[in-house]
C-alpha positions in Angstrom: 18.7 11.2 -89.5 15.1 10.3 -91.2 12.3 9.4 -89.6 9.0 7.5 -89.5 5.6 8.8 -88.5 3.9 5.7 -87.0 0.5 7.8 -86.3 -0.5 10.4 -87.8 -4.1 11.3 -89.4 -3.4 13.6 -92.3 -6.4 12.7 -94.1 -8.3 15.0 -91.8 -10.4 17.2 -93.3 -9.0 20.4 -92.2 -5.3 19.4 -93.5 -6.6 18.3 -96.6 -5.9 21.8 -98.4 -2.4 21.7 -97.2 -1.3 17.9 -97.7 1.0 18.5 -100.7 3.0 21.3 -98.8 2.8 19.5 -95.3 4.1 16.6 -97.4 6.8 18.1 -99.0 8.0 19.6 -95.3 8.0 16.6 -93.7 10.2 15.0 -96.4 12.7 17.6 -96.3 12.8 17.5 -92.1 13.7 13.9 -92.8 9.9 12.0 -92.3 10.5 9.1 -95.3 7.6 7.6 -94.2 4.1 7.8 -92.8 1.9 5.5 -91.2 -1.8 7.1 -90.9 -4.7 4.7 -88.5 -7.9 4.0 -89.4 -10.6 5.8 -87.2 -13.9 4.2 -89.0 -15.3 4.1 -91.9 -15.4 7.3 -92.9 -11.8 8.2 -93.1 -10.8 5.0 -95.4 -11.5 7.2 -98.2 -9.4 9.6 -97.8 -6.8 7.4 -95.9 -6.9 5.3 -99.5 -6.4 8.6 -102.1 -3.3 9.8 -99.8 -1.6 5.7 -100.0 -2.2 5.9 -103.9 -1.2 10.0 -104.5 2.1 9.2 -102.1 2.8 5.5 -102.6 6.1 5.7 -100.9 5.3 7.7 -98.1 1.4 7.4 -96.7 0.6 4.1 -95.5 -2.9 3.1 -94.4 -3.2 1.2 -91.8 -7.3 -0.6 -90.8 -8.7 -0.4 -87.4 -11.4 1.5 -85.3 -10.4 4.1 -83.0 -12.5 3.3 -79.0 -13.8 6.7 -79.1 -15.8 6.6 -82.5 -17.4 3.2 -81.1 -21.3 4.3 -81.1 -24.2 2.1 -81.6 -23.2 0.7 -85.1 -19.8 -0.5 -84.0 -20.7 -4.2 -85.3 -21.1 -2.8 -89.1 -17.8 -0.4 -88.5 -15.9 -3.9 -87.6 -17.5 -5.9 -90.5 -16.3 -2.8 -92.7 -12.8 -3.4 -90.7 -12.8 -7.0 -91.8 -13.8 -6.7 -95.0 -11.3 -4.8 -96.0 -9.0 -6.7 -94.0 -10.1 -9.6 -96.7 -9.1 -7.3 -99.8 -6.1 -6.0 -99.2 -2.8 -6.0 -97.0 -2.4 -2.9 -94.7 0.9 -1.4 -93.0 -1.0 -2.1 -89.5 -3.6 -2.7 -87.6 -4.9 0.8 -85.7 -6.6 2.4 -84.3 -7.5 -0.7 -81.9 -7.6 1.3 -78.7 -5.4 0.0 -76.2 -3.8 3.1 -75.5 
């Protein structure tokens, strides 16, 4: 059977370190493909370097995640929409409706 991951943030920090042998695990327990939400701004980064280093297996998706909403929320969605304008995402998430 192989599965897809439709949330997982593996761009965090503190998996980082790890991500080539987390990677390489999932693969072989049959994870093909993983789908990792947006939070805010400052995980499109990272979000970005894992799409391009595992092109057939991270997907970014764009979004903003309710609990990171703070006093700046309207420049984290016009960040959102901008790069809703570049590019094509897997998704749209984190959008909170959970």
């Amino acid at each position: 059977m192989r599965f897809i991951d439709t949330h997982s943030h593996i761009y965090d920090e503190t998996i980082l370190p790890d991500i080539d042998d987390i990677l390489k695990n999932a693969i072989s327990n049959g994870v093909d493909k993983i789908l990792m939400p947006g939070i805010d701004s400052s995980c499109i980064n990272d979000m970005l370097a894992l799409e391009t280093k595992y092109p057939n297996q991270c997907f970014a998706m764009m979004g903003l995640h309710p609990c990171y909403v703070k006093e700046n929320y309207q420049e984290e969605l016009a960040i959102v929409e901008g790069w809703l304008a570049k590019r094509k995402f897997a998704a749209i998430g984190e959008i909170g409706l959970d």
